[in-house]
MARMARMAR-101987 format. One record per residue (C-alpha): residue in three letters; x, y, z. Coordinates in steps of 0.1 Angstrom, whole numbers. Layout:
MARMARMAR-101987
r code:ALA&east:X&north:Y&up:Z
...
end
This chain:
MARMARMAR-101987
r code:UNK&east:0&north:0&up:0
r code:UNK&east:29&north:24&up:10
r code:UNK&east:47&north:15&up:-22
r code:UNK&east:16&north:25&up:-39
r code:UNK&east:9&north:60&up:-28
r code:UNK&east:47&north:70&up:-35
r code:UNK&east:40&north:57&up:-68
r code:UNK&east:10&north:81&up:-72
r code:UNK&east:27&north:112&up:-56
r code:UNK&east:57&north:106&up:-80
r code:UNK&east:36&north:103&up:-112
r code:UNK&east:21&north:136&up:-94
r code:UNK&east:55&north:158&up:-95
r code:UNK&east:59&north:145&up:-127
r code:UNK&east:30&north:159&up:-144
r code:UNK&east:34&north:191&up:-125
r code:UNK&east:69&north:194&up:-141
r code:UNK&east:62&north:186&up:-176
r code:UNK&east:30&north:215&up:-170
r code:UNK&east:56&north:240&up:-158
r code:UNK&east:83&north:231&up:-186
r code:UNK&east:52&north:230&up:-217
r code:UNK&east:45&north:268&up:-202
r code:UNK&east:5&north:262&up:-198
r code:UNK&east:6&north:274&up:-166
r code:UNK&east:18&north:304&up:-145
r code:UNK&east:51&north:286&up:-133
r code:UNK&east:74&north:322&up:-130
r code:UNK&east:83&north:345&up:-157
r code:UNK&east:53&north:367&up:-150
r code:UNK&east:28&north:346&up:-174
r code:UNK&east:0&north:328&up:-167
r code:UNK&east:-17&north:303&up:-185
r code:UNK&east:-45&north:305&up:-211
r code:UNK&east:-67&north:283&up:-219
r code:UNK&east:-53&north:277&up:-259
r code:UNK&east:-18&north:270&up:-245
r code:UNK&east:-10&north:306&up:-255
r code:UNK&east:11&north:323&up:-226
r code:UNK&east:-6&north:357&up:-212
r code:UNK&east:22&north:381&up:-198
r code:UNK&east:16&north:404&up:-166
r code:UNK&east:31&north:436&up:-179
r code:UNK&east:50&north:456&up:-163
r code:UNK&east:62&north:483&up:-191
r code:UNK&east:80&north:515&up:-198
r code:UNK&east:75&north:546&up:-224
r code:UNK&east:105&north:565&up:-231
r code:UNK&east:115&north:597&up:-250
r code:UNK&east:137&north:621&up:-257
r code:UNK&east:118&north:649&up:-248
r code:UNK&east:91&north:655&up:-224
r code:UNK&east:51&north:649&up:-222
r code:UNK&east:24&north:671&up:-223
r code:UNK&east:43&north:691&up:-253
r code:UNK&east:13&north:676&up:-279
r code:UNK&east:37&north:668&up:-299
r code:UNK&east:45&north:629&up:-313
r code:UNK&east:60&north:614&up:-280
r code:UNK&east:23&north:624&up:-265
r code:UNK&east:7&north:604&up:-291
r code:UNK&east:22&north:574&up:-283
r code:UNK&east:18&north:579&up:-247
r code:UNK&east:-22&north:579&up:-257
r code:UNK&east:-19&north:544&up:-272
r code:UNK&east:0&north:528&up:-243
r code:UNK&east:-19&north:545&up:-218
r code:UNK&east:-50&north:529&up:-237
r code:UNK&east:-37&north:495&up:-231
r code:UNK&east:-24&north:503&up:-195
r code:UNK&east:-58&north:513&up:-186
r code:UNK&east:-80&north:482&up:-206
r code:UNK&east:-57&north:455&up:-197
r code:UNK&east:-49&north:470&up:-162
r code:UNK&east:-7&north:473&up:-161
r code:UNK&east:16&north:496&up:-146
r code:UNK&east:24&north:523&up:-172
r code:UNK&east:61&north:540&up:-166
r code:UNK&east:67&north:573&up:-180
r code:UNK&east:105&north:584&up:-185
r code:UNK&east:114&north:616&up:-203
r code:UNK&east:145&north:633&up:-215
r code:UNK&east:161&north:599&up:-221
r code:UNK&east:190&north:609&up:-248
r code:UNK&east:201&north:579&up:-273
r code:UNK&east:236&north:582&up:-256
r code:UNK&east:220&north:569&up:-223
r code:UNK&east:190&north:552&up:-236
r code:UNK&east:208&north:513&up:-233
r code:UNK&east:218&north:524&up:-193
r code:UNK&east:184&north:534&up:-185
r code:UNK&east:165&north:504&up:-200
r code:UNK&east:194&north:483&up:-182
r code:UNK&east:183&north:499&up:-148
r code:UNK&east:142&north:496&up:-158
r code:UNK&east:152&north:459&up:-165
r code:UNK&east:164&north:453&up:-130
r code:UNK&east:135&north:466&up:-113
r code:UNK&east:114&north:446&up:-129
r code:UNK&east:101&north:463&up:-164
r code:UNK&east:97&north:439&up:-189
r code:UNK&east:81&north:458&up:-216
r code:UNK&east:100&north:493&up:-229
r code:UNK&east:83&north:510&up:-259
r code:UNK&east:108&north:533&up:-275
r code:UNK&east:85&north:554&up:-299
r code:UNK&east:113&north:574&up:-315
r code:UNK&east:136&north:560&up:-347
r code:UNK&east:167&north:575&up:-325
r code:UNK&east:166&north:542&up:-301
r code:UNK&east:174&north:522&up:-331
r code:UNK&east:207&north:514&up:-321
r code:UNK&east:198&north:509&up:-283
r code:UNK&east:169&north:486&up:-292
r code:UNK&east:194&north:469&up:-318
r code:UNK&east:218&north:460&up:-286
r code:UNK&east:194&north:451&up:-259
r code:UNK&east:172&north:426&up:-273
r code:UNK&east:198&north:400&up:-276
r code:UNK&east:207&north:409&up:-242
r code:UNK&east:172&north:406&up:-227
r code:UNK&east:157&north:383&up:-249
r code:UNK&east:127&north:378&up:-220
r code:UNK&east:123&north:414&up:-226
r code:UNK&east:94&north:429&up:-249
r code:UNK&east:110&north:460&up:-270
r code:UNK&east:81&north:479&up:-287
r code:UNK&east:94&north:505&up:-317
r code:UNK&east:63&north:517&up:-331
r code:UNK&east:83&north:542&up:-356
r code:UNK&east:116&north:523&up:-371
r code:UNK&east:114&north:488&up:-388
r code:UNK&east:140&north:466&up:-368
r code:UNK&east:137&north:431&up:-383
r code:UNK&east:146&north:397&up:-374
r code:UNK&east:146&north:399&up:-334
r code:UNK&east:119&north:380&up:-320
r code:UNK&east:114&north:400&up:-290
r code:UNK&east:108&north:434&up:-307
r code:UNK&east:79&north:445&up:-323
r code:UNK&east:80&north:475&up:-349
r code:UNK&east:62&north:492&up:-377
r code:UNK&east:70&north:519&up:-404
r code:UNK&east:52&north:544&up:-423
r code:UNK&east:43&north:557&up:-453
r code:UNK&east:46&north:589&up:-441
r code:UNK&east:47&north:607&up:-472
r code:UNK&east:15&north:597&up:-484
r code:UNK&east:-4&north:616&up:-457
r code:UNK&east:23&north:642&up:-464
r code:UNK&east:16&north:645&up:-499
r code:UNK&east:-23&north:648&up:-495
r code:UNK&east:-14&north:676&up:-467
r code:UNK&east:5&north:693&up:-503
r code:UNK&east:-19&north:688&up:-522
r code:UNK&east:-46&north:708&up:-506
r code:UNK&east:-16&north:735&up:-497
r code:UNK&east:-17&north:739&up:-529
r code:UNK&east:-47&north:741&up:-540
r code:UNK&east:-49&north:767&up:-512
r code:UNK&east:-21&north:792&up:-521
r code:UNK&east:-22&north:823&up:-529
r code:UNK&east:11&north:833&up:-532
r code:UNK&east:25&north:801&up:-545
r code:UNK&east:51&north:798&up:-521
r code:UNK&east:49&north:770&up:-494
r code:UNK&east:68&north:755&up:-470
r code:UNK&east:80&north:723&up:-445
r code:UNK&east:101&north:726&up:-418
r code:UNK&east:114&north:697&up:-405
r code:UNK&east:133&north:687&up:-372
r code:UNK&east:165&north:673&up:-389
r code:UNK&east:175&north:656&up:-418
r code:UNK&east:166&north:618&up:-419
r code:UNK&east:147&north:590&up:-434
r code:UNK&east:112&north:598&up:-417
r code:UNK&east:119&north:637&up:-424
r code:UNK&east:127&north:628&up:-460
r code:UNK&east:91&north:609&up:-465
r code:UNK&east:70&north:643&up:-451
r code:UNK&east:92&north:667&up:-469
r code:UNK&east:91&north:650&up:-503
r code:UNK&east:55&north:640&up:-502
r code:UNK&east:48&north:669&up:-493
r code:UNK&east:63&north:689&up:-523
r code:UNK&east:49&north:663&up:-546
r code:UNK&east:16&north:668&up:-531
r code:UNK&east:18&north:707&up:-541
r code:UNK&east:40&north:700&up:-574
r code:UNK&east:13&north:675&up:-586
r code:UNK&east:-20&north:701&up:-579
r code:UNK&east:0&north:729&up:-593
r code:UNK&east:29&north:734&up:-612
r code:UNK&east:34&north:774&up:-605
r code:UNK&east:41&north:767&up:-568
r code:UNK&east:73&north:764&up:-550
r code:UNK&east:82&north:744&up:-513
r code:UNK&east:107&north:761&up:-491
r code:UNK&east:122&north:730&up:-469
r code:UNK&east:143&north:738&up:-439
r code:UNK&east:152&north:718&up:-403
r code:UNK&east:147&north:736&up:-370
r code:UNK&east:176&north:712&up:-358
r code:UNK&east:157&north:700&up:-323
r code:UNK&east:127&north:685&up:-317
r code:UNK&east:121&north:712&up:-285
r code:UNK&east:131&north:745&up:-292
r code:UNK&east:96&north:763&up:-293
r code:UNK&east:113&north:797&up:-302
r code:UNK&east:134&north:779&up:-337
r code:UNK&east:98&north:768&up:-346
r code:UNK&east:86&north:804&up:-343
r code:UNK&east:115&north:820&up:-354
r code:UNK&east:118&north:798&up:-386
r code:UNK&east:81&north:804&up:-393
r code:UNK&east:85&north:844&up:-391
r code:UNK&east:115&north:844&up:-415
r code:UNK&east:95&north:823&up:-442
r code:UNK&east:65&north:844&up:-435
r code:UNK&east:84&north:875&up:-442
r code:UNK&east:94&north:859&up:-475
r code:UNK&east:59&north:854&up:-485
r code:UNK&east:54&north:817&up:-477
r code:UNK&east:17&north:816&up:-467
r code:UNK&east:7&north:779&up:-458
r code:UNK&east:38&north:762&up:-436
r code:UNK&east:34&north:725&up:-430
r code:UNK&east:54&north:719&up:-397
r code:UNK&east:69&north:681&up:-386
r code:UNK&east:87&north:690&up:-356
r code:UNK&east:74&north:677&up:-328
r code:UNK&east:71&north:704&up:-300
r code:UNK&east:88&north:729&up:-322
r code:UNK&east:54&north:731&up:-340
r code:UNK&east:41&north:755&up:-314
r code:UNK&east:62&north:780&up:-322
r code:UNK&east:49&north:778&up:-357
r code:UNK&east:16&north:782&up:-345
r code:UNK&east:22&north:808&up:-324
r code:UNK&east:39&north:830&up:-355
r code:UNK&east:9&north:823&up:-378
r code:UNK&east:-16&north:833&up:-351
r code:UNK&east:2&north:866&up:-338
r code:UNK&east:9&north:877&up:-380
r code:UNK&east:-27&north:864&up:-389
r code:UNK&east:-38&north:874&up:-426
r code:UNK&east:-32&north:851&up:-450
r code:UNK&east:1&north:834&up:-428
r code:UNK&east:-15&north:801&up:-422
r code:UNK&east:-2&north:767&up:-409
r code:UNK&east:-7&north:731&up:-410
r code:UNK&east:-3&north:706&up:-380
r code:UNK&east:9&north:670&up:-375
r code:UNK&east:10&north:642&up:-344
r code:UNK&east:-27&north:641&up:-329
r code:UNK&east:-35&north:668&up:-352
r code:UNK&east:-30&north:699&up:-326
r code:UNK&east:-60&north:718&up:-338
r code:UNK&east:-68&north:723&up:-302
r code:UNK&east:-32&north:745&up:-300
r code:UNK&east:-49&north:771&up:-323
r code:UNK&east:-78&north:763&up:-338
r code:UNK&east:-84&north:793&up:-361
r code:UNK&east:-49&north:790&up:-375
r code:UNK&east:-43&north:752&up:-384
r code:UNK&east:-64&north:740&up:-415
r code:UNK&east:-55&north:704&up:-416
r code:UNK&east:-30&north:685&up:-405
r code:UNK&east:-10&north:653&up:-416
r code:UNK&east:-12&north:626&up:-387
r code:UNK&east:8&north:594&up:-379
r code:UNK&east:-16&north:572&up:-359
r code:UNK&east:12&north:556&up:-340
r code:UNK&east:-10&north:556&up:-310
r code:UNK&east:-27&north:527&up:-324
r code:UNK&east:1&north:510&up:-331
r code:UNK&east:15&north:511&up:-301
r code:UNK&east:-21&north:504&up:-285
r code:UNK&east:-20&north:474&up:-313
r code:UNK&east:14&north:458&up:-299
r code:UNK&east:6&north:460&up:-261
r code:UNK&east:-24&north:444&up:-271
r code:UNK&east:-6&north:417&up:-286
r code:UNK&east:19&north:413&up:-256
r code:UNK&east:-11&north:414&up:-231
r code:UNK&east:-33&north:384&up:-248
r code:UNK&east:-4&north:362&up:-252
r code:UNK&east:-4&north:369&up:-290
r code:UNK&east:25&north:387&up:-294
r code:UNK&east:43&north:386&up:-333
r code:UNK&east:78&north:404&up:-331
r code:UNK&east:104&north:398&up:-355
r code:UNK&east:83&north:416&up:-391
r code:UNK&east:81&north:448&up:-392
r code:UNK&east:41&north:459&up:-397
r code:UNK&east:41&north:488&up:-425
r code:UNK&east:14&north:514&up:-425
r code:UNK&east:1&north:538&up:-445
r code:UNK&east:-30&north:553&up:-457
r code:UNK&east:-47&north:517&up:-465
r code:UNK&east:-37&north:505&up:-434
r code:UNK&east:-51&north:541&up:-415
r code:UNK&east:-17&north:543&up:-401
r code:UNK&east:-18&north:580&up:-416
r code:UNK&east:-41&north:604&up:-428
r code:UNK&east:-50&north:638&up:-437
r code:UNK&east:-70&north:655&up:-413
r code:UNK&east:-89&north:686&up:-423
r code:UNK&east:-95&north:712&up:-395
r code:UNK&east:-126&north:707&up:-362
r code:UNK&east:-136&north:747&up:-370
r code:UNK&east:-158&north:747&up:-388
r code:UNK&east:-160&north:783&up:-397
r code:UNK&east:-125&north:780&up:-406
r code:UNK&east:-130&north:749&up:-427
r code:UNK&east:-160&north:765&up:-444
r code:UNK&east:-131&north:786&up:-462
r code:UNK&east:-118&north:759&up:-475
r code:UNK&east:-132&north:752&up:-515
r code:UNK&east:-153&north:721&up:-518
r code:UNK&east:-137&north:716&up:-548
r code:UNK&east:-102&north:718&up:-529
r code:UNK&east:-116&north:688&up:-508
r code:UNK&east:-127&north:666&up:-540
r code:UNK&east:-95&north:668&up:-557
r code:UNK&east:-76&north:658&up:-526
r code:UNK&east:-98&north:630&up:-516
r code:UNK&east:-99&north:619&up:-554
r code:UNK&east:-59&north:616&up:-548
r code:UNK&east:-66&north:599&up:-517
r code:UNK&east:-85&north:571&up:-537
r code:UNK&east:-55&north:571&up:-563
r code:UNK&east:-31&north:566&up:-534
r code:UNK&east:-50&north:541&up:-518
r code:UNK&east:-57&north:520&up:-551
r code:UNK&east:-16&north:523&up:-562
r code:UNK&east:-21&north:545&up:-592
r code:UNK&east:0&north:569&up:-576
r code:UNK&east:32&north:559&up:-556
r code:UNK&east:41&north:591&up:-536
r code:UNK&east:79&north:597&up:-535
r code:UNK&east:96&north:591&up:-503
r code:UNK&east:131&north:604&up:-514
r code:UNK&east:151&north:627&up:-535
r code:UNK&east:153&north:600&up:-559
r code:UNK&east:122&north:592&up:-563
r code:UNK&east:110&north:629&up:-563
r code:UNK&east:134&north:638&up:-593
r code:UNK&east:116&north:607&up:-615
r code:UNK&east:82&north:610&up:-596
r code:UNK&east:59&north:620&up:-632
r code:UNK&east:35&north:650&up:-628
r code:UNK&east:6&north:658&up:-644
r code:UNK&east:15&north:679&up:-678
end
């Protein structure tokens, strides 16, 4: 009889083992089982950025997305600002050790950190919702067609102008910058020949006075729709265009930022990376996590889009015909009949209408 119940608590621990080593249920590791054999993390995660919050600028957007998932699927939600890429691999290394084990990294900057960590920390989620990085398992990322929102965004500029002079200013010069600026001027070059782009970087994506400085100068030149893509920057733009009013508009980009100045911004060109990075913690959180393929967005995917101004006294100024011919472009995007340049390159052999 004795020999008997030892046999029955040894086949016991046995199946207990093989369960913890097949991972169907919670055995450490912060997962817990589900019921298709699919492993459901506890998240514990971290945003981090470059700059600060609460600037409206890109870094918020993304903070709307994983704040989304921290708030539906109920995880801690860490916020760390002013991270530079010099330090960025230090700081995830001290997040790892107490505990994190999700970091989302929304700008293409980290690159290089993300690049070096997730070999390191292969238990480790790394979430780059801005910059492709293929081929590691543990890291999830998407890119953009950014210039296809971009070069709707030109197209109703314009349309729009009345002086036929336009103009972009970026934050720096760099692939993602490259995609708005020459969509942009392909967007205006392709509605109307007569107009010229004026493209210039503000060099940072904080200094709220560059953006407004920058904006005066073109102003004073005669630019009179300005299609800004840098980050909190922007504001100063915004501030130019409403203190010069007239005809000295301006566009907007990340959530839109009509609510900055809502009589000055007619549309804006948006990068819905909130959703992607509400899409990816999803992912983590339900045990169906698929890192290691870059996810590519664009306008059929609704990772971008043109959005037209919430005033409607102010969009009420806008031509109806203005709209149709952009949204007709739209369509044409959309449906492949027109591939919108996302470099020099493809600018200089991108064919306009005669």
């Amino acid at each position: 009889m004795k020999n008997w119940k030892l046999g029955k608590r040894i086949l016991a621990a046995s199946l207990a083992g093989l369960l913890c080593l097949s991972g169907l249920t919670g055995c450490g590791g912060g997962e817990e089982a589900k019921g298709d054999g699919e492993k459901k993390v506890q998240i514990k995660a971290a945003i981090v950025v470059s700059g600060g919050f609460g600037t409206q600028s890109f870094s918020d957007v993304a903070l709307a997305g994983c704040q989304k998932a921290a708030d539906e699927f109920g995880f801690e939600l860490n916020k760390i600002e002013k991270v530079s890429a010099a330090d960025a691999a230090n700081t995830a290394r001290s997040l790892i050790s107490q505990g994190i084990n999700v970091i989302i990294f929304p700008a293409d900057t980290y690159q290089d950190t993300i690049k070096e960590l997730a070999p390191e920390y292969p238990d480790v989620y790394f979430v780059s919702p801005d910059c492709a990085i293929p081929d590691l398992e543990n890291v999830a990322s998407a890119f953009y067609r950014e210039q296809e929102a971009a070069f709707l965004l030109g197209a109703l500029g314009g349309k729009l102008t009345k002086s036929n002079k336009l103009a972009f200013i970026g934050s720096n010069s760099n692939v993602i910058m490259n995609r708005f600026d020459y969509g942009f001027q392909a967007g205006v070059k392709y509605v109307n020949s007569k107009a010229t782009v004026t493209s210039t970087q503000t060099g940072s994506y904080t200094d709220v006075n560059k953006g407004k400085e920058i904006a005066n100068m073109l102003y004073d030149q005669g630019v009179d729709y300005i299609a800004p893509a840098a980050a909190a920057c922007n504001v100063g733009v915004f501030q130019a265009s409403s203190e010069r009013g007239g005809n000295c508009w301006t566009f907007g980009a990340a959530d839109g930022q009509f609510h900055l100045m809502p009589d000055r911004i007619v549309a804006s060109q948006v990068k819905r990376v909130d959703n992607t990075c509400y899409r990816f913690l999803k992912e983590i959180a339900e045990g169906n996590f698929k890192g290691g393929t870059p996810v590519e967005m664009g306008l059929k995917e609704e990772g971008v889009d043109l959005l037209y101004t919430t005033n409607e006294t102010l969009k009420a100024t806008i031509p109806q015909e203005a709209i149709d011919q952009v949204e007709a472009l739209r369509k044409d995007v959309i449906d492949g009949k027109i591939k919108v340049p996302a470099t020099k390159e493809d600018f200089d052999s991108f064919q306009f209408p005669a």
